[in-house]
PDB file of N, CA, C and O in Angstrom:
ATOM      1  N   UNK A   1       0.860  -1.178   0.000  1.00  0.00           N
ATOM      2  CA  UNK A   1       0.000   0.000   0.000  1.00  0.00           C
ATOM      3  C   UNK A   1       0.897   1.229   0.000  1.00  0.00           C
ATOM      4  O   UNK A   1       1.693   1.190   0.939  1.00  0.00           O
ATOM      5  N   UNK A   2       1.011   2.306  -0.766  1.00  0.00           N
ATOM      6  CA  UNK A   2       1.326   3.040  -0.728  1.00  0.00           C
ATOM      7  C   UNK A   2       1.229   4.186   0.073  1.00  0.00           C
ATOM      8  O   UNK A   2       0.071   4.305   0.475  1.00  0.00           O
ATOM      9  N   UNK A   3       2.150   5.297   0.567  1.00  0.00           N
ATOM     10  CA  UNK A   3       2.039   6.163   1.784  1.00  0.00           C
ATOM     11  C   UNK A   3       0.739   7.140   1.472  1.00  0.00           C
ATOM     12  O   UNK A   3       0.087   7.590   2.414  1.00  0.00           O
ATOM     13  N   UNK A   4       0.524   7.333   0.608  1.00  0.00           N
ATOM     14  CA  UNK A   4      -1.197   8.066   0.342  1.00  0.00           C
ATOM     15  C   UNK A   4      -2.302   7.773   0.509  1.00  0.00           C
ATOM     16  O   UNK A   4      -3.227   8.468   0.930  1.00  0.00           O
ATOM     17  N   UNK A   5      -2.286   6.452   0.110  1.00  0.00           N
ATOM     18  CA  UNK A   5      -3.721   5.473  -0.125  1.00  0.00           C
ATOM     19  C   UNK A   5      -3.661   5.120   1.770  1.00  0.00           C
ATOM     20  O   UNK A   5      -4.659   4.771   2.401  1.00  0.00           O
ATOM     21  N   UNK A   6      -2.313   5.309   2.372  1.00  0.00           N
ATOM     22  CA  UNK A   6      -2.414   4.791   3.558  1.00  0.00           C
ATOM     23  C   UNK A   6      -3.007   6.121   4.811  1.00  0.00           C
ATOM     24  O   UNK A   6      -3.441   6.134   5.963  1.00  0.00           O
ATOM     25  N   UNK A   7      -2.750   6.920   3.937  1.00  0.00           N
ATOM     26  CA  UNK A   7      -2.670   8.305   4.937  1.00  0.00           C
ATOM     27  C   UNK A   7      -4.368   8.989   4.668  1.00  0.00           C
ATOM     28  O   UNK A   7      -5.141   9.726   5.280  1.00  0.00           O
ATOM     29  N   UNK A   8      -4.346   8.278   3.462  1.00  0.00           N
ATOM     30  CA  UNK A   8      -6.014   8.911   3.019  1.00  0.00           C
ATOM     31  C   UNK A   8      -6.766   8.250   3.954  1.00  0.00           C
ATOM     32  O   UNK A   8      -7.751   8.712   4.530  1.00  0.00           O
ATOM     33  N   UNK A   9      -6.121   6.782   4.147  1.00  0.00           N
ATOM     34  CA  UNK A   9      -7.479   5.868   4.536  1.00  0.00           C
ATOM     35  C   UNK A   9      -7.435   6.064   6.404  1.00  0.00           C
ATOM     36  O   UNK A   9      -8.305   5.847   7.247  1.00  0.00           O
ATOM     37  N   UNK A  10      -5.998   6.570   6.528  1.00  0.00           N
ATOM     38  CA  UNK A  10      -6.584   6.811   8.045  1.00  0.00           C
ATOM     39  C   UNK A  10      -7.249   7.864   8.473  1.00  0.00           C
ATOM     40  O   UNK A  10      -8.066   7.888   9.394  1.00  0.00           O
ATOM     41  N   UNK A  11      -6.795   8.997   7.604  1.00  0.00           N
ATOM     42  CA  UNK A  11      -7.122  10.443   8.128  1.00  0.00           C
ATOM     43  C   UNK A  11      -8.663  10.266   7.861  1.00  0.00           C
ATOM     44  O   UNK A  11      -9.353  11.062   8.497  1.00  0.00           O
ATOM     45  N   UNK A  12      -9.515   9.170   6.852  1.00  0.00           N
ATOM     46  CA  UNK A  12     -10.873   9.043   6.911  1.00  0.00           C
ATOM     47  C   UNK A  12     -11.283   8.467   8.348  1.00  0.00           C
ATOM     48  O   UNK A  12     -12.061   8.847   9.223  1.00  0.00           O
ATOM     49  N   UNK A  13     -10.386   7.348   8.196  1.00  0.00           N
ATOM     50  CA  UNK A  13     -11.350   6.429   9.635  1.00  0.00           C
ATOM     51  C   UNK A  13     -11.116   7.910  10.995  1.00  0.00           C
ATOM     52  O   UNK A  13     -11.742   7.879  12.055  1.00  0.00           O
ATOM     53  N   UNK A  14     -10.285   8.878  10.698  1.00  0.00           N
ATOM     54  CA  UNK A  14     -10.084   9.776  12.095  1.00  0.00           C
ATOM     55  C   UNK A  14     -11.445  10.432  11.688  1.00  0.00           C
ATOM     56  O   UNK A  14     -12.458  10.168  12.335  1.00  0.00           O
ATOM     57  N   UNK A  15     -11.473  11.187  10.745  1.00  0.00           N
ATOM     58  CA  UNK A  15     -12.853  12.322  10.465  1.00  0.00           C
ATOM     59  C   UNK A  15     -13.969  11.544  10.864  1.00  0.00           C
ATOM     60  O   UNK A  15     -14.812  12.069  11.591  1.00  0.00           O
ATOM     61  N   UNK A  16     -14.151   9.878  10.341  1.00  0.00           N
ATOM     62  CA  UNK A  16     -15.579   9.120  10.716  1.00  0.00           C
ATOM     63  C   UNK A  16     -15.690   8.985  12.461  1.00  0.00           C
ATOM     64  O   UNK A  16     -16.725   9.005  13.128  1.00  0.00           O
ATOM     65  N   UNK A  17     -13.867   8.803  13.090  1.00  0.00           N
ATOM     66  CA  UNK A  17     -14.416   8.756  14.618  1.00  0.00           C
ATOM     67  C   UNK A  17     -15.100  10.026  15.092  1.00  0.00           C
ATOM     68  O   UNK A  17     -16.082  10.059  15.832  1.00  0.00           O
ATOM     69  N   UNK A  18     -14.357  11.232  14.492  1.00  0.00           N
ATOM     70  CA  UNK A  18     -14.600  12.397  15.521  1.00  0.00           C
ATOM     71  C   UNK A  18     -16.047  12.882  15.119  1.00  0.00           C
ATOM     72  O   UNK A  18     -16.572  13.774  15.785  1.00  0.00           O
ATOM     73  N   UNK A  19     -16.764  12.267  13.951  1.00  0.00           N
ATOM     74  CA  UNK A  19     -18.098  12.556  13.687  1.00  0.00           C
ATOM     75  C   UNK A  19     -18.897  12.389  14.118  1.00  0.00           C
ATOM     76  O   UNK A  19     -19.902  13.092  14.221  1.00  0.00           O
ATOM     77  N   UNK A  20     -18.451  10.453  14.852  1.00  0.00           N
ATOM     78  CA  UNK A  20     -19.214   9.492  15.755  1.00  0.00           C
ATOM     79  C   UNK A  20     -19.375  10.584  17.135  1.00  0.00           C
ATOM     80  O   UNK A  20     -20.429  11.034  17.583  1.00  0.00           O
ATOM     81  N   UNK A  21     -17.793  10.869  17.694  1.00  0.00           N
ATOM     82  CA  UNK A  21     -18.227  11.655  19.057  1.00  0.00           C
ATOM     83  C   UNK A  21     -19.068  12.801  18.329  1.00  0.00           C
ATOM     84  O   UNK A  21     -20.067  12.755  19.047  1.00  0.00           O
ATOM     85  N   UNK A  22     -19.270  13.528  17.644  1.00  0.00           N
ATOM     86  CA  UNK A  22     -20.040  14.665  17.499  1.00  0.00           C
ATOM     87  C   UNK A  22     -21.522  14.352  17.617  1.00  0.00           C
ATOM     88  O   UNK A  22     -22.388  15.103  18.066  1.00  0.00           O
ATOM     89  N   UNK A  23     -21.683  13.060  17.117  1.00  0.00           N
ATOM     90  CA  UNK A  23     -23.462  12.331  17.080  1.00  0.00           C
ATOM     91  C   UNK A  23     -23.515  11.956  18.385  1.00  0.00           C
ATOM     92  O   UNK A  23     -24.486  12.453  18.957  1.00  0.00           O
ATOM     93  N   UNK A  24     -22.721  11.148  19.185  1.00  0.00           N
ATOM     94  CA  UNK A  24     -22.766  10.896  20.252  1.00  0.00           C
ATOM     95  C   UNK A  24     -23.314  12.548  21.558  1.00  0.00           C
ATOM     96  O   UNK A  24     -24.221  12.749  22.366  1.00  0.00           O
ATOM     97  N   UNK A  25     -22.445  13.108  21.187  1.00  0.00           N
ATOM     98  CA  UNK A  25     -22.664  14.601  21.627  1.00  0.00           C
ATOM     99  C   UNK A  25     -23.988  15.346  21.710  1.00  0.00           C
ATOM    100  O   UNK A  25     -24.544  15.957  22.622  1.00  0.00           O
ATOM    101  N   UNK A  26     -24.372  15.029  20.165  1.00  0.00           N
ATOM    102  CA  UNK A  26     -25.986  15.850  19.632  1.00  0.00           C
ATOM    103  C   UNK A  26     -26.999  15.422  20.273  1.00  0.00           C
ATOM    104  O   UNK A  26     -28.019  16.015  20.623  1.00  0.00           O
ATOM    105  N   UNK A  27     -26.427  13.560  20.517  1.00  0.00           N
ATOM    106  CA  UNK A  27     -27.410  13.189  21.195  1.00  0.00           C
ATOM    107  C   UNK A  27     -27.894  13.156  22.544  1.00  0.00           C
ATOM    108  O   UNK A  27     -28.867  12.719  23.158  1.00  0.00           O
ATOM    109  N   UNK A  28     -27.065  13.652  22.716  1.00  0.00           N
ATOM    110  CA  UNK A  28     -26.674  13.882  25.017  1.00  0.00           C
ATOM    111  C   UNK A  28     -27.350  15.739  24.652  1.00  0.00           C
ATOM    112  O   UNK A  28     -27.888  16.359  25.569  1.00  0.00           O
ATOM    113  N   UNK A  29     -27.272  16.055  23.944  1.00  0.00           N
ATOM    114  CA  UNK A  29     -27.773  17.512  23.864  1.00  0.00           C
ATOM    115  C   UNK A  29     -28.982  17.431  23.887  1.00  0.00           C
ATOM    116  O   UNK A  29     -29.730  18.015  24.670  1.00  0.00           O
ATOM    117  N   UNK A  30     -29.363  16.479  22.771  1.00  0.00           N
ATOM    118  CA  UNK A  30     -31.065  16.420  22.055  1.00  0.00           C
ATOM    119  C   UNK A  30     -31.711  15.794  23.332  1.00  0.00           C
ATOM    120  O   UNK A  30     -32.828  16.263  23.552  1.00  0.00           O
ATOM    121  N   UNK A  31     -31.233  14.714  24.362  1.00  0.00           N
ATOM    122  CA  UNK A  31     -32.134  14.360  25.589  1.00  0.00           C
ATOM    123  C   UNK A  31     -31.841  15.195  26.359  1.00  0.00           C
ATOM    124  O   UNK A  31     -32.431  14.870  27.389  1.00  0.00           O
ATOM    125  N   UNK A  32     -31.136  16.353  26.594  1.00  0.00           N
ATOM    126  CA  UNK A  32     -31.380  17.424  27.111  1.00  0.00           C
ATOM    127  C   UNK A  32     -32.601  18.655  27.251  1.00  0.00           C
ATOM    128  O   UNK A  32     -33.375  19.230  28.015  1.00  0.00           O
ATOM    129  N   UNK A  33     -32.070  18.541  25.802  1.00  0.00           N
ATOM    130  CA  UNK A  33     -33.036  19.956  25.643  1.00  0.00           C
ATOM    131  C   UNK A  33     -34.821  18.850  25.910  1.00  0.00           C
ATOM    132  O   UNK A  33     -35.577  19.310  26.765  1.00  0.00           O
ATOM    133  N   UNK A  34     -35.279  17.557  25.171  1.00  0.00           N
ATOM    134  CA  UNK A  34     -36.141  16.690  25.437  1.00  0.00           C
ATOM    135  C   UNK A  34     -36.532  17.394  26.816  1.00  0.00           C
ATOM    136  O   UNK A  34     -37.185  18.426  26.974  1.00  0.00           O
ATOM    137  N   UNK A  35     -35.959  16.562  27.763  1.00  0.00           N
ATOM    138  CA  UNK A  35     -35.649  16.891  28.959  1.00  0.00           C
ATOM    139  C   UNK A  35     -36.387  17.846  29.890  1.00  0.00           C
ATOM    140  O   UNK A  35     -37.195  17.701  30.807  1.00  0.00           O
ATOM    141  N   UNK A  36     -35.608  19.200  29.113  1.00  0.00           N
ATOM    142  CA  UNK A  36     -35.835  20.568  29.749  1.00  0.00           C
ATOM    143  C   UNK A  36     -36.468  21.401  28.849  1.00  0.00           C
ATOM    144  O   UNK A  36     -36.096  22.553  28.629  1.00  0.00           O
ATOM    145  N   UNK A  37     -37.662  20.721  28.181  1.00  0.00           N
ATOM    146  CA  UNK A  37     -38.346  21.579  27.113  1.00  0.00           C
ATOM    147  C   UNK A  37     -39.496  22.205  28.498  1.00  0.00           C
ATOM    148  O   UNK A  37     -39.529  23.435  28.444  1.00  0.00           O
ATOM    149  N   UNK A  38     -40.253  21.727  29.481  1.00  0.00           N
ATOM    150  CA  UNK A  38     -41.105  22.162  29.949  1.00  0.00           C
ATOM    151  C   UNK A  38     -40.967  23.526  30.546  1.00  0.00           C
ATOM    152  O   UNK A  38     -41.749  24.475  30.611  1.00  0.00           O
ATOM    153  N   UNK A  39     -39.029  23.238  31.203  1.00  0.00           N
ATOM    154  CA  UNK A  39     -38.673  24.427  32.177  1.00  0.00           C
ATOM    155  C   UNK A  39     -38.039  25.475  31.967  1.00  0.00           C
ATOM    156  O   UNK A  39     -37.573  26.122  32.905  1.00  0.00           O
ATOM    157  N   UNK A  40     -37.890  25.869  30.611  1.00  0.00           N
ATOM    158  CA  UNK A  40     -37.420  26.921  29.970  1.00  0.00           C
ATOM    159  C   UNK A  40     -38.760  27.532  29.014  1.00  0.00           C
ATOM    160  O   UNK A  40     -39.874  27.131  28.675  1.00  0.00           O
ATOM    161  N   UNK A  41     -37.828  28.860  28.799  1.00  0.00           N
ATOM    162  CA  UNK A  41     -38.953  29.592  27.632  1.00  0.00           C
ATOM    163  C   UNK A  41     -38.183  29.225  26.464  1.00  0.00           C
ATOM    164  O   UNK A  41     -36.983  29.500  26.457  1.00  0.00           O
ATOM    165  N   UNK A  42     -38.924  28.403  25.076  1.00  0.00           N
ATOM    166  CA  UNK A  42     -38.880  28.338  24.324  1.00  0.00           C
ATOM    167  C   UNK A  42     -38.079  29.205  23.352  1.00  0.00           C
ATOM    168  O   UNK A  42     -38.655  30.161  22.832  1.00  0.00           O
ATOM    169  N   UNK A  43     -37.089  29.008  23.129  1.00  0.00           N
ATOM    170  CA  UNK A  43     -36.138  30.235  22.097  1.00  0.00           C
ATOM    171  C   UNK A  43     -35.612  29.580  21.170  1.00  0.00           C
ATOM    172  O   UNK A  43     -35.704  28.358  21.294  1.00  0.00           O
ATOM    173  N   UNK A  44     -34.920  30.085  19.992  1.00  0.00           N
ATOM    174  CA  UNK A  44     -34.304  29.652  18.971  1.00  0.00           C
ATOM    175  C   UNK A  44     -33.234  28.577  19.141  1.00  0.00           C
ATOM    176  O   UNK A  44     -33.264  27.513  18.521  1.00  0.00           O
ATOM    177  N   UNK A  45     -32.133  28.971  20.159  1.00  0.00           N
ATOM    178  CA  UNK A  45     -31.338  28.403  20.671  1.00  0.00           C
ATOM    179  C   UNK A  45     -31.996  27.027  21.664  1.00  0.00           C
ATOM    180  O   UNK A  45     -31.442  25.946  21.461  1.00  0.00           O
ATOM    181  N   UNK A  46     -32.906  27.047  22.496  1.00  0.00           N
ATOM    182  CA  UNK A  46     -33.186  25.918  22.701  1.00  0.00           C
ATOM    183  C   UNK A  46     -33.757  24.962  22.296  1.00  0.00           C
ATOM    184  O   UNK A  46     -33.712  23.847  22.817  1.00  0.00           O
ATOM    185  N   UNK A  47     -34.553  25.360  21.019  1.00  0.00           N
ATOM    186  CA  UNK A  47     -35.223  24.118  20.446  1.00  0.00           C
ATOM    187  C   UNK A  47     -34.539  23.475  19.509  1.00  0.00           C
ATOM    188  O   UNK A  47     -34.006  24.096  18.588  1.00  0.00           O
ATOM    189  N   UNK A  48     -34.476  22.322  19.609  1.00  0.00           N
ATOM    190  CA  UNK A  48     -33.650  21.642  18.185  1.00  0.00           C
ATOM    191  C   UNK A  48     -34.498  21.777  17.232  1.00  0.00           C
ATOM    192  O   UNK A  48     -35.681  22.090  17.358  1.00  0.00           O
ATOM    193  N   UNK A  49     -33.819  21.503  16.072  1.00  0.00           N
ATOM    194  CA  UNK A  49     -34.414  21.472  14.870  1.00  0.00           C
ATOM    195  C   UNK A  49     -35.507  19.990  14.691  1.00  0.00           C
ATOM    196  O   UNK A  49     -35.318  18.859  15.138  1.00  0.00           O
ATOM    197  N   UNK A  50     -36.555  20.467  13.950  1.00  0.00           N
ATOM    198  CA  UNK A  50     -37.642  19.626  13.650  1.00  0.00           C
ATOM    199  C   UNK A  50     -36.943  18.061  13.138  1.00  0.00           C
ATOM    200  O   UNK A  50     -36.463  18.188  12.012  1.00  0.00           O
ATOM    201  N   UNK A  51     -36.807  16.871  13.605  1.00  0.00           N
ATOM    202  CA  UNK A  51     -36.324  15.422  13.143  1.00  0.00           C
ATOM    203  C   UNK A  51     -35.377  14.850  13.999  1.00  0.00           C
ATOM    204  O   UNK A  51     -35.042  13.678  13.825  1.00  0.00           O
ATOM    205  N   UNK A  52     -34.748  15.742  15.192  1.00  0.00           N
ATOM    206  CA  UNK A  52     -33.714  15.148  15.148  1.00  0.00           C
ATOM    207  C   UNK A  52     -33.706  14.728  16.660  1.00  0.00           C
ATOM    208  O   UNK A  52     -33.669  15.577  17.552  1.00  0.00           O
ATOM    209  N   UNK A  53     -33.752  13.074  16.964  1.00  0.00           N
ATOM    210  CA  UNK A  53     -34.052  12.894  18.226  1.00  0.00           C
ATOM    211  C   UNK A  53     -32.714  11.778  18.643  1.00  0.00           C
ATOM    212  O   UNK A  53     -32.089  10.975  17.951  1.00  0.00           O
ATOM    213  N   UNK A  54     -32.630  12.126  19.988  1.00  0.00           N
ATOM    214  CA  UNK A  54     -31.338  10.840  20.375  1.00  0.00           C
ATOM    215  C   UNK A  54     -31.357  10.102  19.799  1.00  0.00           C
ATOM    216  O   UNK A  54     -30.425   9.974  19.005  1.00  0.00           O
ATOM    217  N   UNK A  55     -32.396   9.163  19.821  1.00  0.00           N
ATOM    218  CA  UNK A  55     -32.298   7.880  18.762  1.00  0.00           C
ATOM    219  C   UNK A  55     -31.615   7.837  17.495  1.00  0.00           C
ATOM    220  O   UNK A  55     -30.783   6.935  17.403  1.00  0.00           O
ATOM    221  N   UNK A  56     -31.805   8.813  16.197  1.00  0.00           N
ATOM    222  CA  UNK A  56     -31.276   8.918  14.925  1.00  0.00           C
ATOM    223  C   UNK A  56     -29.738   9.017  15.554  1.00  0.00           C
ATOM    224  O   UNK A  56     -28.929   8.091  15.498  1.00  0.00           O
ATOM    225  N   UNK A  57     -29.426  10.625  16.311  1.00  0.00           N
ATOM    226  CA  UNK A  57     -28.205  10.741  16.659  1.00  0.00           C
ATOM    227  C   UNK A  57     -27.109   9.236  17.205  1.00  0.00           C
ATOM    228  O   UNK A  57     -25.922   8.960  17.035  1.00  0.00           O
ATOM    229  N   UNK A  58     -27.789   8.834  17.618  1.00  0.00           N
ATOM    230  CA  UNK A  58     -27.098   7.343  18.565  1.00  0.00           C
ATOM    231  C   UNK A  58     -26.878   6.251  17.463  1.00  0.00           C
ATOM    232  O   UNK A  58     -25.992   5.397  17.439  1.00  0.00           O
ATOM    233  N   UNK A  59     -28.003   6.493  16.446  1.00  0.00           N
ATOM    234  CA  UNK A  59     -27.410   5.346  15.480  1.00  0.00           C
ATOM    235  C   UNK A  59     -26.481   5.964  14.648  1.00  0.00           C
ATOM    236  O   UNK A  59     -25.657   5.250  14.076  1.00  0.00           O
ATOM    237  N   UNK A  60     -26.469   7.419  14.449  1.00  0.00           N
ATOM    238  CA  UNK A  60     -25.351   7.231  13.113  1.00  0.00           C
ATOM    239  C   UNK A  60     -24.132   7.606  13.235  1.00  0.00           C
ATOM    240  O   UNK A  60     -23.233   7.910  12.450  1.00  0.00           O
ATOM    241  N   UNK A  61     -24.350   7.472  15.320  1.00  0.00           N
ATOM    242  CA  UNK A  61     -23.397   7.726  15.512  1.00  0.00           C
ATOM    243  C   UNK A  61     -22.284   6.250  15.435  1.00  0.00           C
ATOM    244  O   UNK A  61     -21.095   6.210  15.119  1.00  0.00           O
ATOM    245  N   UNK A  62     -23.599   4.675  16.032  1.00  0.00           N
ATOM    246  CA  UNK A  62     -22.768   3.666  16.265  1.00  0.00           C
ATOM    247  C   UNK A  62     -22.382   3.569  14.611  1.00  0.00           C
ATOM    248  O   UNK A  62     -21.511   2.719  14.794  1.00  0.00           O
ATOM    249  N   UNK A  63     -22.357   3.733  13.452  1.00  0.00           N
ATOM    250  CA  UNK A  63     -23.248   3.462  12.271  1.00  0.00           C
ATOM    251  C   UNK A  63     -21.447   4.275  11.947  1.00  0.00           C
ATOM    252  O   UNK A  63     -20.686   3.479  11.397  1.00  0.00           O
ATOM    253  N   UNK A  64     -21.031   5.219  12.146  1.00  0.00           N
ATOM    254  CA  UNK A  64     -19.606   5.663  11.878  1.00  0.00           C
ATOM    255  C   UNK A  64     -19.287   5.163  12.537  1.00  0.00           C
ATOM    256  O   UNK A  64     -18.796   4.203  11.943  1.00  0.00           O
ATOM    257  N   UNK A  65     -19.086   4.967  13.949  1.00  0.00           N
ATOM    258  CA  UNK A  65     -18.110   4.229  14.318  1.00  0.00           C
ATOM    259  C   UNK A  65     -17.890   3.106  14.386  1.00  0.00           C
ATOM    260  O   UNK A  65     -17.087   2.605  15.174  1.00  0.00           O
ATOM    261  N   UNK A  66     -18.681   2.404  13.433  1.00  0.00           N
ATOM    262  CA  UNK A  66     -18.158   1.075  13.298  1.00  0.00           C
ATOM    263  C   UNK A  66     -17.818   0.926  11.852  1.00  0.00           C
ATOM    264  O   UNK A  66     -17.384  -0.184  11.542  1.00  0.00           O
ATOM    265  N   UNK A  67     -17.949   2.004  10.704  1.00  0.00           N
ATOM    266  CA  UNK A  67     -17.255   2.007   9.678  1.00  0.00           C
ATOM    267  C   UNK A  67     -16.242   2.373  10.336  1.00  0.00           C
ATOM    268  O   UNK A  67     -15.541   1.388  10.565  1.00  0.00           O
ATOM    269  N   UNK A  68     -15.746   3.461  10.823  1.00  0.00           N
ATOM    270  CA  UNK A  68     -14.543   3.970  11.129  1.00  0.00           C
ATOM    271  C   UNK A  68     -13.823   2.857  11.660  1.00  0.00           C
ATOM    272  O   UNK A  68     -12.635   3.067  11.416  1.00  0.00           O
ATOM    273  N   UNK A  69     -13.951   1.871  12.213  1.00  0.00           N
ATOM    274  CA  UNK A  69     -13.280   1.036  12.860  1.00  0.00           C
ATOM    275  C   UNK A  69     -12.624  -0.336  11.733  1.00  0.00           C
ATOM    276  O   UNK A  69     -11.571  -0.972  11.717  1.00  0.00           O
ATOM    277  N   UNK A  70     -13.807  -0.340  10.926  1.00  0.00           N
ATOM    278  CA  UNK A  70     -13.379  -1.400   9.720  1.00  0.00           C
ATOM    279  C   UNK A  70     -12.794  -0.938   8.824  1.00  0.00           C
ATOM    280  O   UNK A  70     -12.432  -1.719   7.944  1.00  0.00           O
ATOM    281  N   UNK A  71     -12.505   0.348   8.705  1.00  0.00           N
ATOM    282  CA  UNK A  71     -11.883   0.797   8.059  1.00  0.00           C
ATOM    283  C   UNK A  71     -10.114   1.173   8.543  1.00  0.00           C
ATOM    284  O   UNK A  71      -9.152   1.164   7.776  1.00  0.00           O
ATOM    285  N   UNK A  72     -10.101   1.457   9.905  1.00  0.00           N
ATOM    286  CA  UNK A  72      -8.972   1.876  10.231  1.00  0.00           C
ATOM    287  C   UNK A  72      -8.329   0.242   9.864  1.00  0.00           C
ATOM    288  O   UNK A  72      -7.639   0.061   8.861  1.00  0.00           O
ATOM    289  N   UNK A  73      -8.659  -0.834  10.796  1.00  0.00           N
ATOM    290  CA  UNK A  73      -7.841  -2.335  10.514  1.00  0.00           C
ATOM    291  C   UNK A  73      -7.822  -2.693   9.193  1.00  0.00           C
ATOM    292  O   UNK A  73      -6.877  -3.379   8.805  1.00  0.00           O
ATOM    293  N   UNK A  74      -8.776  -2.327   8.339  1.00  0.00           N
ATOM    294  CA  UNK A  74      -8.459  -2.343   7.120  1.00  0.00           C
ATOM    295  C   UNK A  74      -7.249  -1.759   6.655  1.00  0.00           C
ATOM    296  O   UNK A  74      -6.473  -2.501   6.052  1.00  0.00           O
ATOM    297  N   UNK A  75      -6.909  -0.426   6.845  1.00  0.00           N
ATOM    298  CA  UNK A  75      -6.140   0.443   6.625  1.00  0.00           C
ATOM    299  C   UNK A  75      -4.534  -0.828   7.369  1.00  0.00           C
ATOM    300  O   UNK A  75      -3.593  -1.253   6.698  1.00  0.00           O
ATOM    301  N   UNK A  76      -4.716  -1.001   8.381  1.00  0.00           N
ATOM    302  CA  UNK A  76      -3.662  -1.296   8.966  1.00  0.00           C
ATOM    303  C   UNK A  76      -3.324  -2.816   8.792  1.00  0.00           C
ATOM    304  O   UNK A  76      -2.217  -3.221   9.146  1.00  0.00           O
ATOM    305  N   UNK A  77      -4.324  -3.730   8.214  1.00  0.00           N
ATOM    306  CA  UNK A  77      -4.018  -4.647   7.355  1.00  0.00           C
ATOM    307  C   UNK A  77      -3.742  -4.744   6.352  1.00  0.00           C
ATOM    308  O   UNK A  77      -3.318  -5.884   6.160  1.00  0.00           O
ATOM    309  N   UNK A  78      -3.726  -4.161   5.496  1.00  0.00           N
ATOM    310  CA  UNK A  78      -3.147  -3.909   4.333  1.00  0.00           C
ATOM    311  C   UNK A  78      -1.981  -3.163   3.716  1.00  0.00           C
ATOM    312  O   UNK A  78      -1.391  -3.173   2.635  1.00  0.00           O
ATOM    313  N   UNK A  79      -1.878  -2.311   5.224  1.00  0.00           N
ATOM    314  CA  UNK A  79      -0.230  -1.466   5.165  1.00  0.00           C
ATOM    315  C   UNK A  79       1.090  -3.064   5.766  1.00  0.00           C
ATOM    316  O   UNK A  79       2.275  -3.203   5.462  1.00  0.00           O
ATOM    317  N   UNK A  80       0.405  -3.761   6.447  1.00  0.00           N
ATOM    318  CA  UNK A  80       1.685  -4.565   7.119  1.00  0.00           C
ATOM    319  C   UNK A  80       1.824  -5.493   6.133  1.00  0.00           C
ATOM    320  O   UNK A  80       2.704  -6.350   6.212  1.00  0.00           O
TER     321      UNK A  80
END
């Protein structure tokens, strides 16, 4: 494998992990705000956007990180 094809394929599996924590994140936000919709006043900033509930967030988050993961040993099976 060459040093490009090797550097491409990790620096992907890195962008797919840190995406996973970002979904992981949205979704600890989104049962938040869930949460604390009764005890606040309603503002721009606190409402999420219309679709988007822990659940979606949690899968696409496991959903990258488990490409990201078949992809990194991929990456690192095929470099050795």
């Amino acid at each position: 494998m060459t040093t490009s094809a090797f550097l491409a394929g990790w620096a992907a599996a890195v962008i797919l992990g840190l995406y996973a924590f970002h979904c992981f994140w949205e979704a600890r936000r989104a049962e938040l705000a869930t949460v604390s919709r009764g005890h606040v006043l309603p503002t721009a900033r606190t409402r999420p956007p219309e679709g988007c509930s822990p659940a979606g967030y949690r899968t696409r988050a496991c959903l990258a990180l488990g490409v990201a993961a078949v992809l990194a040993i991929g990456v690192l099976l095929l470099a050795g």
